[in-house]
C-alpha positions as CSV (number, residue, x, y, z in Angstrom):
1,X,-127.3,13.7,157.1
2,X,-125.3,10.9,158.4
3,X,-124.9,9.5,154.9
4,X,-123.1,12.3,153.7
5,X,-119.8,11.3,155.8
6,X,-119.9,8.0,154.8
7,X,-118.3,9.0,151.2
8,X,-116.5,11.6,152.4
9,X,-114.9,10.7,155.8
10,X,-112.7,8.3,153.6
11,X,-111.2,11.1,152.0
12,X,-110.8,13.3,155.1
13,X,-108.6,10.6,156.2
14,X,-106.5,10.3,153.7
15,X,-106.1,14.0,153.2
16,X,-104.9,13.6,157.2
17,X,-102.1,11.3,156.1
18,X,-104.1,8.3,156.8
19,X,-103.8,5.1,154.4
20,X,-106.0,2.7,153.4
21,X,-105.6,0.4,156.1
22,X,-106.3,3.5,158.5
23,X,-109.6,4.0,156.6
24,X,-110.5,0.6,157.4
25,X,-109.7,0.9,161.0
26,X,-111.5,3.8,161.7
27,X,-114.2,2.2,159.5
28,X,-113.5,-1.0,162.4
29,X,-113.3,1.2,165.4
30,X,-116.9,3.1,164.5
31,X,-118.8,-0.5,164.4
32,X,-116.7,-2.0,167.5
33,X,-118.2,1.4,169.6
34,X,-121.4,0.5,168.1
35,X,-121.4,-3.0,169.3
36,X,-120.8,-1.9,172.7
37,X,-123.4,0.7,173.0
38,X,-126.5,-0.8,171.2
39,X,-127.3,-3.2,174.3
40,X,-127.0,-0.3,176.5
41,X,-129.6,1.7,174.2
42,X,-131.6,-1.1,173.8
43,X,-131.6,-2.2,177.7
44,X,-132.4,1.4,178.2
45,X,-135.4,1.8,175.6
46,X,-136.6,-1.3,176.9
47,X,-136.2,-0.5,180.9
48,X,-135.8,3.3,180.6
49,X,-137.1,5.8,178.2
50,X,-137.6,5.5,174.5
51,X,-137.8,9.2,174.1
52,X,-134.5,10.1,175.7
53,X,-131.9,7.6,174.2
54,X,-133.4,9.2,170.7
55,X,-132.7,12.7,171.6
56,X,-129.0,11.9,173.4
57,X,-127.9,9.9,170.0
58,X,-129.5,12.6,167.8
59,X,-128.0,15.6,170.5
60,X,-124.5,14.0,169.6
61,X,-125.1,13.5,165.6
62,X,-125.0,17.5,166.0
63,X,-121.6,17.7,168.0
64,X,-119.5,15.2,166.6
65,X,-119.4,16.5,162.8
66,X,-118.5,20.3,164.0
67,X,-116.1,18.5,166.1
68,X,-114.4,17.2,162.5
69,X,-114.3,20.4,161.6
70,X,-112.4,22.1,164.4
71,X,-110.1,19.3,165.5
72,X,-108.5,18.1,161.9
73,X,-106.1,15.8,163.1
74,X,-105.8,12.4,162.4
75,X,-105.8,10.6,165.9
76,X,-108.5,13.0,167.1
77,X,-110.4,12.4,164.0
78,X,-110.1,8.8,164.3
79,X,-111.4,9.2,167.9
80,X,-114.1,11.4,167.1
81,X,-115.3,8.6,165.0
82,X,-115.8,6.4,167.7
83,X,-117.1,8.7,169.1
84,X,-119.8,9.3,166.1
85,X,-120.5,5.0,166.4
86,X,-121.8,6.0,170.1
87,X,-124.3,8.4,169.2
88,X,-125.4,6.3,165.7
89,X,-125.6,3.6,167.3
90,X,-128.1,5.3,170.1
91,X,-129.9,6.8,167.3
92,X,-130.4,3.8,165.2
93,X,-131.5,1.3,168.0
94,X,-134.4,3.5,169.0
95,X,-135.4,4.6,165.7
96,X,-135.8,1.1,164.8
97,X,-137.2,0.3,168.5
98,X,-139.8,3.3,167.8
99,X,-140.7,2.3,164.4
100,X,-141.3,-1.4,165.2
101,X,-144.1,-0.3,168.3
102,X,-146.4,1.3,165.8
103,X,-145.9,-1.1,163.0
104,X,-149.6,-3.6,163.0
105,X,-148.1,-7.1,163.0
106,X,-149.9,-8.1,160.0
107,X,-148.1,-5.6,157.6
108,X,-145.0,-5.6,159.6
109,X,-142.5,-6.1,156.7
110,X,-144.4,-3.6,154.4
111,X,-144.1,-0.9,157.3
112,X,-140.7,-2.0,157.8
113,X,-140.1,-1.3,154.1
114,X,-141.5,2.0,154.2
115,X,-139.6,2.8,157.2
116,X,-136.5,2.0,155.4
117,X,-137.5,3.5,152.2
118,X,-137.1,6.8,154.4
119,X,-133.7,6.0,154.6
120,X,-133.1,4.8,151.2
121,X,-133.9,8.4,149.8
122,X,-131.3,9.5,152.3
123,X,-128.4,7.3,151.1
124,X,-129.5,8.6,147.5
125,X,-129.2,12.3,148.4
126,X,-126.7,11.8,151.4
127,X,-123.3,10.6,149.6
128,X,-123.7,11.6,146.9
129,X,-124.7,15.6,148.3
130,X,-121.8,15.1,150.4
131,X,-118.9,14.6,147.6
132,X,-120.4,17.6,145.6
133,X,-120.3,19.6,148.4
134,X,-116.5,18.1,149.1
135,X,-115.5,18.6,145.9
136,X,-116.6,22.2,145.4
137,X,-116.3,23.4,148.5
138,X,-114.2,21.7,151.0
139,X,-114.9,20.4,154.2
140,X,-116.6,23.0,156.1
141,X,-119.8,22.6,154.1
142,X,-120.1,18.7,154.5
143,X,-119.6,19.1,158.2
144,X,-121.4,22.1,159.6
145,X,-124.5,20.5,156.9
146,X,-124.8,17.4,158.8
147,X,-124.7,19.0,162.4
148,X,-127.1,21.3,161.1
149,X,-129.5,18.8,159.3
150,X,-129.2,16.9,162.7
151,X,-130.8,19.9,164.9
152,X,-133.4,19.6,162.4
153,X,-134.3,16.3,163.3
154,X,-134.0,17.0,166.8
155,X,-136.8,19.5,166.6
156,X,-138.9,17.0,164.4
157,X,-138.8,14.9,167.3
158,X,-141.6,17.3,169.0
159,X,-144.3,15.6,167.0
160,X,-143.8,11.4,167.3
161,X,-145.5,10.1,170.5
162,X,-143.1,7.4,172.1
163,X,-144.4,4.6,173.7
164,X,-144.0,4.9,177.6
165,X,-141.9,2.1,179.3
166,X,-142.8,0.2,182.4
167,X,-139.2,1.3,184.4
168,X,-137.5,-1.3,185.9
169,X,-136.6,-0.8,189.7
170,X,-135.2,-4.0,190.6
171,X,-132.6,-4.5,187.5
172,X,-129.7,-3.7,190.0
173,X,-130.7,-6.5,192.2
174,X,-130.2,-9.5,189.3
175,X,-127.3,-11.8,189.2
176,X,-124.8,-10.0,186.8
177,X,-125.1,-12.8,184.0
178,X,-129.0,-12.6,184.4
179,X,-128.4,-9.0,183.6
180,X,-125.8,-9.2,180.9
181,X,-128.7,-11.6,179.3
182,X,-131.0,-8.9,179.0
183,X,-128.8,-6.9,176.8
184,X,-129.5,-9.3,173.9
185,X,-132.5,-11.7,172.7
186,X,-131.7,-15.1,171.3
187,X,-135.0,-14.8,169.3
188,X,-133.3,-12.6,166.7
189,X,-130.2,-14.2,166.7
190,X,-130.8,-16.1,162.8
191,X,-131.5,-12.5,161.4
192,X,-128.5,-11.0,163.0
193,X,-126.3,-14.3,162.0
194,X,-127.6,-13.5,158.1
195,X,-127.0,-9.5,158.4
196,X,-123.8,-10.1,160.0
197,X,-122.8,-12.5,156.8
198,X,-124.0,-9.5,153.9
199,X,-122.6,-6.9,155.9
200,X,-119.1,-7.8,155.5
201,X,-118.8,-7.0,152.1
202,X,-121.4,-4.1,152.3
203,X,-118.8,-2.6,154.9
204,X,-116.0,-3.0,152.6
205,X,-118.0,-1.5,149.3
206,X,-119.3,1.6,151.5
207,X,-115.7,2.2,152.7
208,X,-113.9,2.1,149.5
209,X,-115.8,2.4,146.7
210,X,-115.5,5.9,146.0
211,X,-111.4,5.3,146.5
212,X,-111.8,2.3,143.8
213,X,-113.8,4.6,141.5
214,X,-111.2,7.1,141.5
215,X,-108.5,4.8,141.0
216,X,-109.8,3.3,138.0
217,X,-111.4,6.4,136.2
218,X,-114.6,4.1,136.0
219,X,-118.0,6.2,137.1
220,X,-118.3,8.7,140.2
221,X,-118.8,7.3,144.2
222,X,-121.3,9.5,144.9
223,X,-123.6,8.7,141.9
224,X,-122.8,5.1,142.5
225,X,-124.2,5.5,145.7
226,X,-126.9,7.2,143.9
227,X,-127.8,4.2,142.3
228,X,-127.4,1.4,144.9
229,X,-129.7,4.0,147.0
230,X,-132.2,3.6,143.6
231,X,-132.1,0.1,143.5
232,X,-133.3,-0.5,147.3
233,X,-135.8,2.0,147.2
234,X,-137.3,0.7,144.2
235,X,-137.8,-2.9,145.9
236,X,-138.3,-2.0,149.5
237,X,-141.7,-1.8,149.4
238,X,-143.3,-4.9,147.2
239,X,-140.2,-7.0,149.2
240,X,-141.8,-6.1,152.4
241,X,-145.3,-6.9,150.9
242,X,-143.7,-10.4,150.1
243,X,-142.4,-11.5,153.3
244,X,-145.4,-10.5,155.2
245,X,-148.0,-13.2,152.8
246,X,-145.2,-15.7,151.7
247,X,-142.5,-15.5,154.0
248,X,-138.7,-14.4,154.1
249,X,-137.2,-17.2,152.2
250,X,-138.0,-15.7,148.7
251,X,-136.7,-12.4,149.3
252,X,-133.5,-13.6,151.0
253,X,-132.4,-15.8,147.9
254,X,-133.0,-13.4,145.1
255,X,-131.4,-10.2,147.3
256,X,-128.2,-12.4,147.6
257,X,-128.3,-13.2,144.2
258,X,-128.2,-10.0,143.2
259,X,-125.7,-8.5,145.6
260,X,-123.3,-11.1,144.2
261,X,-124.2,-10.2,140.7
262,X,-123.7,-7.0,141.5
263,X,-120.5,-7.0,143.0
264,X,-118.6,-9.1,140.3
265,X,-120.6,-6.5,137.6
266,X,-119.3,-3.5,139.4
267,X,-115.5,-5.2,139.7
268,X,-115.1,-6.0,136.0
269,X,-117.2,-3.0,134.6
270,X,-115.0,-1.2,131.7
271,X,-118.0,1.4,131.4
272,X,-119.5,3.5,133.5
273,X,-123.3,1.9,132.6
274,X,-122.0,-1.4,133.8
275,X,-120.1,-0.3,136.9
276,X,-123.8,1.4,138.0
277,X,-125.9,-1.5,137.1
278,X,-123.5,-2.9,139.3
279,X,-124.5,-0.5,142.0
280,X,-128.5,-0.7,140.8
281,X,-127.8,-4.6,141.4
282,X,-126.4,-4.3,145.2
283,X,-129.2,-1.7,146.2
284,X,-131.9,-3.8,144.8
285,X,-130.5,-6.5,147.4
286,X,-130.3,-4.2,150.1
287,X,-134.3,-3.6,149.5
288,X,-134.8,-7.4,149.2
289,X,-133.0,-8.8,152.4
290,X,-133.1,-6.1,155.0
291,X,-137.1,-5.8,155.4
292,X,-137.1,-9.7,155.5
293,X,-134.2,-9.6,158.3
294,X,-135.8,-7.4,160.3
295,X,-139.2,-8.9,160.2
296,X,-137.4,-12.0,161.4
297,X,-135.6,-10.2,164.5
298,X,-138.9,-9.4,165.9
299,X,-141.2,-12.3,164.7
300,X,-140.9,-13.8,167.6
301,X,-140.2,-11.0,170.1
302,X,-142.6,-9.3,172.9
303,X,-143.4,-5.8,173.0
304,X,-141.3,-5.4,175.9
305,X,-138.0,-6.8,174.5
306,X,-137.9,-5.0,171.7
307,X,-135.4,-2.8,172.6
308,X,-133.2,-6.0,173.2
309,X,-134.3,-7.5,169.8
310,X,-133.2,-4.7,168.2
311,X,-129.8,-4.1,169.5
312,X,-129.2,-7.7,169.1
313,X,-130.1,-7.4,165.1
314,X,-128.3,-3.5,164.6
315,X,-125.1,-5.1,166.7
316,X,-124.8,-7.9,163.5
317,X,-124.4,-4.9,161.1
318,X,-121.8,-3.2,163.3
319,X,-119.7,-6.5,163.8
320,X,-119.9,-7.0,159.5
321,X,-119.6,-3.5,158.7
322,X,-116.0,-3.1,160.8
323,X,-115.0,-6.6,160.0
324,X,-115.4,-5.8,156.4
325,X,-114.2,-2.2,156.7
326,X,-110.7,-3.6,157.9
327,X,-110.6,-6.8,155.8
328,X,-111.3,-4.5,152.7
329,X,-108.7,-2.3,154.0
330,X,-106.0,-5.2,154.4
331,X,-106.6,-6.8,151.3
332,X,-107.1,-3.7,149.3
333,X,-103.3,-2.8,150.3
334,X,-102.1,-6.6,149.5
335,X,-103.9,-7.4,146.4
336,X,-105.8,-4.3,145.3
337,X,-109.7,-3.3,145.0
338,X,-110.6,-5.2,142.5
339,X,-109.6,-9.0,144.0
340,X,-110.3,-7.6,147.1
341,X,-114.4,-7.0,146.5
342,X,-114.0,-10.8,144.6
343,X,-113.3,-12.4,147.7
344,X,-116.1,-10.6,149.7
345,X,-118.7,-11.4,147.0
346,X,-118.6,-15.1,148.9
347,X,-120.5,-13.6,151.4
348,X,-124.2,-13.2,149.6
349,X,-123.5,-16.6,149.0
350,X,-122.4,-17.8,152.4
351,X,-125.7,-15.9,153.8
352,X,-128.0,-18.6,151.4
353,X,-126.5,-21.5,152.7
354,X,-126.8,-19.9,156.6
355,X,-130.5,-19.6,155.8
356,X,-131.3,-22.9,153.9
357,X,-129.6,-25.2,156.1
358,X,-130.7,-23.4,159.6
359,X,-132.3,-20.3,159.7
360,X,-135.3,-21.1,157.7
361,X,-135.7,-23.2,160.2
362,X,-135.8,-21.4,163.4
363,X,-138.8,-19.6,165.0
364,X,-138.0,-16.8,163.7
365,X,-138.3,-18.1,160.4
366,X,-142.0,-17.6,158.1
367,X,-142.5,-21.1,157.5
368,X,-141.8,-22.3,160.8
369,X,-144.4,-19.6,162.4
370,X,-146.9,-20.7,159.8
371,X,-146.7,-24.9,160.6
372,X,-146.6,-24.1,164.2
373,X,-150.1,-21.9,163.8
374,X,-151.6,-25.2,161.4
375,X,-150.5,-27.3,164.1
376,X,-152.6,-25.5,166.4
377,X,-155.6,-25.2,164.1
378,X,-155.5,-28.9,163.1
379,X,-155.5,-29.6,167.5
């Protein structure tokens, strides 16, 4: 459901009066209120309830879209999508919280896959579901369906058994950095570092994409999304299968391959097969990195700090998705789409070098986890 305003909130903008730039800040000001709340959520699905920060976010995925709808003006809209960052950002830490507790260990990345497969099929229906519905019917439908497929969810919820929490009593009595600490956990820090890096441009392609594709006449945003969506779903699974018996480091270097690839393809494509191999390309990397990353941000992690973990990892995408939302947005309006999604293809590459010079070896990393258990059998 969610999915479906991410192609079409763009154009509610600018139909607002908004420019680019204003898509891009909006685009910033979601991720920044997603940053601040996933520590909360994840302190409170770690010290709290997992059950109830799910059902708050998911409560306010059904208000904020019907909120669009009745309050179409541009600084209220802008607001209401800050608002929107609150409750997705809830949603998102404890769905990823939940689905990490009953994940075995040994197939952790292949469940993780799966798990994101799930939302794979949505970004293949969502945006592109969304535009039709735009297109042929305005904004009422793309709104009132999202709060709607929300209050489905809501009532799906009666049937997952969450884990039960040990509360903590004496958090208000800790020194206030001791707290503040707990927000986070250093142990996924090199997974968050690398999704922070491929989210940049990932922020800037989700924001603008459909805009670009309008602009130059070259295929359709919501089948491009279409095919990105494809792309991840068809790698999710075997990726995850990959990390768990060889490690990370394989997975990591071909997905940022390919998002490169596929972001040069998509800028310089003069047909329409090209510009969604382009898209095919970026998907397929999407399906390559993100099981490894997330296997990473909990590698190292106790049962009880997930919550933390998690936050720590979702807060990376937040930070690159804004940052690249408003960096596409600025150099979009300077030097147009196409130079602008150049630049940004850096980042694939960037996230290689991150990972061959220091995350790989960290803790968190495969190879690391698998000399330390030698070690131990050798002793």
């Amino acid at each position: 459901a969610a999915n479906m305003l991410v192609s079409t909130v763009p154009f509610f903008i600018v139909d607002l009066g908004g420019s680019e730039v204003v898509v891009g800040a909006a685009a910033a000001l979601y991720s920044l209120v997603a940053l601040l709340t996933r520590p909360v959520a994840g302190w409170l699905l770690d010290h709290r309830s997992r059950k109830i920060v799910f059902v708050i976010g998911v409560t306010g995925m059904i208000i904020v879209p019907a909120a669009y709808l009745v309050l179409p003006v541009l600084s209220i809209v802008i607001f209401l999508r800050g608002v929107q960052g609150l409750v997705w950002a809830s949603t998102t830490t404890a769905s990823n919280t939940n689905a990490c507790d009953i994940m075995p260990r040994q197939r952790f990345a292949e469940g993780m896959g799966f798990f994101g497969l799930t939302g794979s099929i949505a970004i293949v229906i969502g945006p592109a579901l969304g535009l039709y519905l735009w297109e042929e019917f305005g904004k009422a439908p793309v709104f009132l369906s999202v709060s709607i497929l929300c209050l489905l969810s809501l009532f799906m919820l009666r049937g997952f058994h969450f884990r039960k929490v040990q509360r903590s009593s004496n958090a208000g009595n800790l020194p206030f950095g001791t707290r503040l600490a707990q927000l986070f956990d250093a142990n996924a820090l090199p997974a968050a570092v690398l999704q922070f890096v491929l989210r940049i441009p990932s922020g800037a392609i989700s924001s603008f994409v459909a805009l670009y594709a309008v602009q130059t006449g070259v295929g359709n945003g919501g089948l491009y999304f279409t095919f990105q969506a494809l792309g991840t779903a068809s790698t999710r699974v075997f990726a995850g299968k990959i990390c768990d018996r060889r490690g990370e480091g394989l997975s990591i270097y071909s997905g940022c391959t390919s998002f490169a690839v596929g972001i040069l393809i998509m800028v310089f494509a003069k047909s329409v097969f090209l510009f969604y191999f382009g898209s095919f390309l970026i998907g397929i990397a999407y399906g390559m990195t993100i099981p490894a990353m997330q296997t990473m941000s909990v590698r190292n992690v106790p049962t009880e700090r997930r919550g933390a973990a998690s936050s720590t990892y979702l807060c990376s995408i937040d930070i690159g998705f804004g940052i690249g939302g408003l960096l596409g947005g600025v150099f979009a309006d300077l030097w147009g789409y196409a130079t602008m999604f150049c630049i940004l293809a850096l980042g694939p590459v960037l996230c290689m070098v991150i990972y061959g010079l220091w995350a790989s070896k960290t803790p968190a990393a495969f190879n690391y986890q698998k000399r330390l258990r030698e070690q131990v059998e050798k002793h």
